[in-house]
N, C-alpha and C positions, 0 to 999 in steps of 0.2 A: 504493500500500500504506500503513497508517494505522501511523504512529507509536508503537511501542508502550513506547516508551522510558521509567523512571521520574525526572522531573525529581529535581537532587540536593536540594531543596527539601523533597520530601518523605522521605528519604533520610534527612535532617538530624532526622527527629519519630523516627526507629529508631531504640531504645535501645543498639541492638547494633552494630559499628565493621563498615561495609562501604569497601571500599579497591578501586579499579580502578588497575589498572595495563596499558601497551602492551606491545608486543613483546620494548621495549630495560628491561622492568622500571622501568619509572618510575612515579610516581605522577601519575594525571591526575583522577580524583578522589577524591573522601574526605568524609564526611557528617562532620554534627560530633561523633561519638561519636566519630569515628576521629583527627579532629584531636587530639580530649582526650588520645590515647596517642601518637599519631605527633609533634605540634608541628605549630603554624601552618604551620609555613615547609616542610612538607613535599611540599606540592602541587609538581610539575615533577622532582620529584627522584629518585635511585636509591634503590628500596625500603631497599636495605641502607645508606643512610645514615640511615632515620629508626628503621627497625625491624631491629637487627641482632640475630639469634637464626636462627642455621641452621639448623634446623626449616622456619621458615616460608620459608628464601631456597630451599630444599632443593626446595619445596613448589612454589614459582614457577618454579623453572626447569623442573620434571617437566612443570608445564602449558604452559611455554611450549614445550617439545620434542615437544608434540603430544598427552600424555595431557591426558585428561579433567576429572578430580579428585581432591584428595588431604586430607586430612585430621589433627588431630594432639593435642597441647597443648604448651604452654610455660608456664614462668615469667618473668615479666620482675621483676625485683632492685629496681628504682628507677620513680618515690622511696619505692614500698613495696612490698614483695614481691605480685604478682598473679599468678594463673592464668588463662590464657586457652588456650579452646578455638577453634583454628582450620580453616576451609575454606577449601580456594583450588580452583577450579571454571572450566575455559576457560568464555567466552560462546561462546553458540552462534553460528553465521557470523559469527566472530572474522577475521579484526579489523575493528571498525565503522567509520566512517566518520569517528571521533575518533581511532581507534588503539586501542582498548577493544580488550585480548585478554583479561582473564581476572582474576575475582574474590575477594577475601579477605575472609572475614567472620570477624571476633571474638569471642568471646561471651565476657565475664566469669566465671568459675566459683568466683571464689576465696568467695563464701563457700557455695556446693555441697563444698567441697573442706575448708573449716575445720566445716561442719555432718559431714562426713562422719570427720575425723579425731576432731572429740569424741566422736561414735561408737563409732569403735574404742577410743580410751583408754576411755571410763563402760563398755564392755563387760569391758575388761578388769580396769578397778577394781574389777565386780560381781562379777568371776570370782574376784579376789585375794581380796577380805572375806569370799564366801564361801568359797571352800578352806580358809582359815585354822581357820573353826571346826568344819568339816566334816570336816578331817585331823585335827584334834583328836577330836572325837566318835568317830572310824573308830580310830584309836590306843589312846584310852581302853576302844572294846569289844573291840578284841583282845587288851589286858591283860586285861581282866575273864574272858574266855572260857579264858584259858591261865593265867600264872603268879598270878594276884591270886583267881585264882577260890574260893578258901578265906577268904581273907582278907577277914573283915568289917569291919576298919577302914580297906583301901585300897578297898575297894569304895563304902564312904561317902562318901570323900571322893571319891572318881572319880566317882560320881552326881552329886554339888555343882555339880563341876565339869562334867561334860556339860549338867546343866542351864543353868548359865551359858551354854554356847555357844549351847547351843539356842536362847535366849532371844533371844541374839548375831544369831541369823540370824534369828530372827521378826522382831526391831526392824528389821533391815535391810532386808528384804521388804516392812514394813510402811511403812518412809520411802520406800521405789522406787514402792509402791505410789501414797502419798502425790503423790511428785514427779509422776509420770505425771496423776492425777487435776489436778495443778493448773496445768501444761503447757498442758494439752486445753482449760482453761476461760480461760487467761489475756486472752483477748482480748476479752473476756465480763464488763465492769464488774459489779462489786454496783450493787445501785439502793436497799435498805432500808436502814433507820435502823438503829444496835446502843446500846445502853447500853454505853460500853465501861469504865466501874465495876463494873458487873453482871459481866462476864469476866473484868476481872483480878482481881478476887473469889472466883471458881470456880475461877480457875486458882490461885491463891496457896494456895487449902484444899487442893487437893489435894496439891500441892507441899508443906506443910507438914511434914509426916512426913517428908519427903527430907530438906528442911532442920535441921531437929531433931538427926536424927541426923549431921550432921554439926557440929553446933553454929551452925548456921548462923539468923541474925534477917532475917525478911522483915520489911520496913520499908514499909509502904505507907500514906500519913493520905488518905482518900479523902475528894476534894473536898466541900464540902457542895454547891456548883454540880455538875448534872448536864451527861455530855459526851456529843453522842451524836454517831457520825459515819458515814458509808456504809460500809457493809460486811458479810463474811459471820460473821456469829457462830463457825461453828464453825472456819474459817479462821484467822480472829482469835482463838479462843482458842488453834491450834496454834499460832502465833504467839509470844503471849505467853508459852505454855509450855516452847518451847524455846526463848528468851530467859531466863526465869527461871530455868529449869533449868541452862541453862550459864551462867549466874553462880552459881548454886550450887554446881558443880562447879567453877568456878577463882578461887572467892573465897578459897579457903582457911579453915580450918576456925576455928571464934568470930568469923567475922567477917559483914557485915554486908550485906546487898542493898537498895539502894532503889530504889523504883519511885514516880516522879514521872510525874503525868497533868496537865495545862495546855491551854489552848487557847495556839493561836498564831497570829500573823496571816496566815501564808501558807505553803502547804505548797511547799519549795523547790522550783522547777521549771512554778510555776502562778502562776495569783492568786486561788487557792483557799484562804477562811480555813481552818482546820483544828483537828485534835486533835493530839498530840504527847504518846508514852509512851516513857518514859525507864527503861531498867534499869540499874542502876553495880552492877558488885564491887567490893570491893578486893584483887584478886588481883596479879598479878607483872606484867597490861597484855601488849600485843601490840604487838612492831615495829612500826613505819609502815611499814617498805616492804613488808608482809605482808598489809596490812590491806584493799588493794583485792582479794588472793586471798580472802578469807574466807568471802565463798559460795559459792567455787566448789565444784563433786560431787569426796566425799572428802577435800574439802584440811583438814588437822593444820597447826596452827600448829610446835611442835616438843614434842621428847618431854618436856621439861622442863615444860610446861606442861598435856599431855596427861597428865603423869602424874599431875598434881593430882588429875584425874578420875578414879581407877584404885579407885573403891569403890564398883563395880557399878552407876554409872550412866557405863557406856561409849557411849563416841557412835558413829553409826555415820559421821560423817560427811558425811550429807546434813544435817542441821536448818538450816543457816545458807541452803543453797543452798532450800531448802522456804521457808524469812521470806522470800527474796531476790523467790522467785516470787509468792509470795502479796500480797504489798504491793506489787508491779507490777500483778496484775488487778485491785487495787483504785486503783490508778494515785495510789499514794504516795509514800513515799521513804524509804530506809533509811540512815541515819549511823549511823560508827563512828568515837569518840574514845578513846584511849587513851594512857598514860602510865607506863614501865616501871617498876614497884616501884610504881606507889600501884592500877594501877586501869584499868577500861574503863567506857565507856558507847555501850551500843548505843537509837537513838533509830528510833522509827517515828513517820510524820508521817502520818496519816490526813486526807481531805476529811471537813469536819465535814455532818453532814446538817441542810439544809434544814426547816423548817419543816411543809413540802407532804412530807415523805418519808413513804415508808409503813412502822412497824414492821417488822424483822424476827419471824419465829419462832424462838424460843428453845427 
């Protein structure tokens, strides 16, 4: 009869931890996925000295008392919290001629398990931001239809204010929207060239009028050297817009925005020379220990800060995590410096384009 056995050799190229053990529950073999969790020195030894989680010992004994297969997960704590999905399965005309009665396979799941937990939080974030204005809106029309219904001057101002929310949830819609579209494409480089003076030029006009009214000076002396660097125009201009726009809003009012454009020799993380666009407020600055949250979906630095913004250019909360995503498809880099009482500077570090690039469309 021919040999159908899989040497542990190839066993060792499986990404996933297969584990045999005998009758007496020991380990006789183990691929090197499985060494990775169990430890070298596990070979010969009692399951439950390498792998102690009752679950899986729970698992071993069912099969070695004659059932078939069983199935589970676990955590394991150290040296960093993991999830693994486990099967322990007798071999069949058990036990071989090693002592092989019966198999455990591992699979990894922890990050099926952390993709699935942001999940449930960004659902429920989507769920909070909209009730918020949507219990508003609901509130405001059953005043309006009972005790305000005569009244033309709380009805004004209850319009004002509905329309605000309303606006509250398009924005928000409109950046989920956004996130979604740039998810889908992130793995999907730009290839054309952008003027990117040309953008932060369109972007600063329109921005203007925001700033104005709050007393605020956009400061930008554009190069007389032109920068061009790979990417998508209309990306990069969301980009730069909401960069600018939230240092407008936490700069604090008469005060001042600069946006510095440079080339620089190497976009961090490459040996790619580059473009490099700098926004600074001078606002109240952001914790260090806050600052590696800052793109995450919804994250508020705190109220004292968000309240800066509380003149109708309300965040929703996604813009940082939208830069975060957009300037990864274009396989860049995003810095944040900041310093309490003077000021922040968020920096994007673009691949500068090539010679050979082909114009984007604008």
């Amino acid at each position: 009869m021919a040999d159908t056995s899989i040497p542990i050799e190839v066993l060792d190229c499986v990404p996933t931890s297969v584990i045999v053990v005998d009758g007496k529950r020991r380990i006789i073999h183990a691929n090197r996925a499985a060494l990775d969790v169990l430890g070298a020195a596990a070979l010969g030894r009692d399951l439950a000295l390498s792998l102690r989680h009752p679950n899986v010992l729970d698992a071993i004994d069912f099969i070695l008392d004659g059932n078939d297969e069983m199935s589970g997960e676990i955590v394991l704590p150290v040296p960093v919290p993991r999830h693994l999905a486990f099967r322990t399965e007798r071999i069949r005309n058990a036990p071989l001629e090693d002592g092989s009665v019966a198999t455990i396979v591992l699979t990894d799941i922890t990050a099926a398990k952390k993709a699935e937990e942001m999940r449930v939080d960004f659902v429920a974030n989507v769920s909070h931001e909209l009730r918020s204005p949507l219990t508003a809106l609901i509130g405001f029309i059953e005043t309006l239809r009972g005790p305000a219904s005569d009244d033309s001057n709380a009805r004004t101002r209850f319009l004002d204010i509905m329309h605000r929310e309303s606006q509250r949830m398009s924005r928000l819609i409109e950046d989920l929207l956004s996130l979604s579209r740039v998810e889908v494409n992130v793995h999907v480089a730009p290839k054309k060239s952008v003027n990117i003076q040309n953008i932060l030029t369109a972007v600063i006009e329109v921005l203007q009028q925001q700033a104005s009214k709050r007393g605020v000076s956009i400061n930008f002396e554009s190069p007389s050297q032109t920068h061009l660097a790979i990417g998508d125009p209309d990306q990069l201009n969301q980009v730069f817009r909401n960069l600018i726009e939230n240092a407008i809003k936490y700069c604090g009012e008469n005060q001042v925005v600069d946006i510095h454009l440079a080339e620089t020799p190497r976009v961090p993380g490459t040996s790619n020379k580059g473009v490099s666009i700098s926004v600074t407020d001078h606002g109240p600055g952001i914790p260090k220990d806050v600052i590696p949250r800052l793109t995450e979906r919804f994250f508020r630095v705190d109220k004292a800060r968000s309240s800066m913004a509380e003149t109708g250019l309300n965040s929703t909360g996604l813009g940082l995590a939208i830069v975060k995503h957009i300037v990864r498809r274009h396989r860049g880099h995003l810095s944040v410096e900041s310093t309490l009482g003077k000021g922040s500077t968020f920096t994007v570090f673009l691949n500068a384009a090539p010679a050979s690039a082909i114009p984007a469309e604008i």
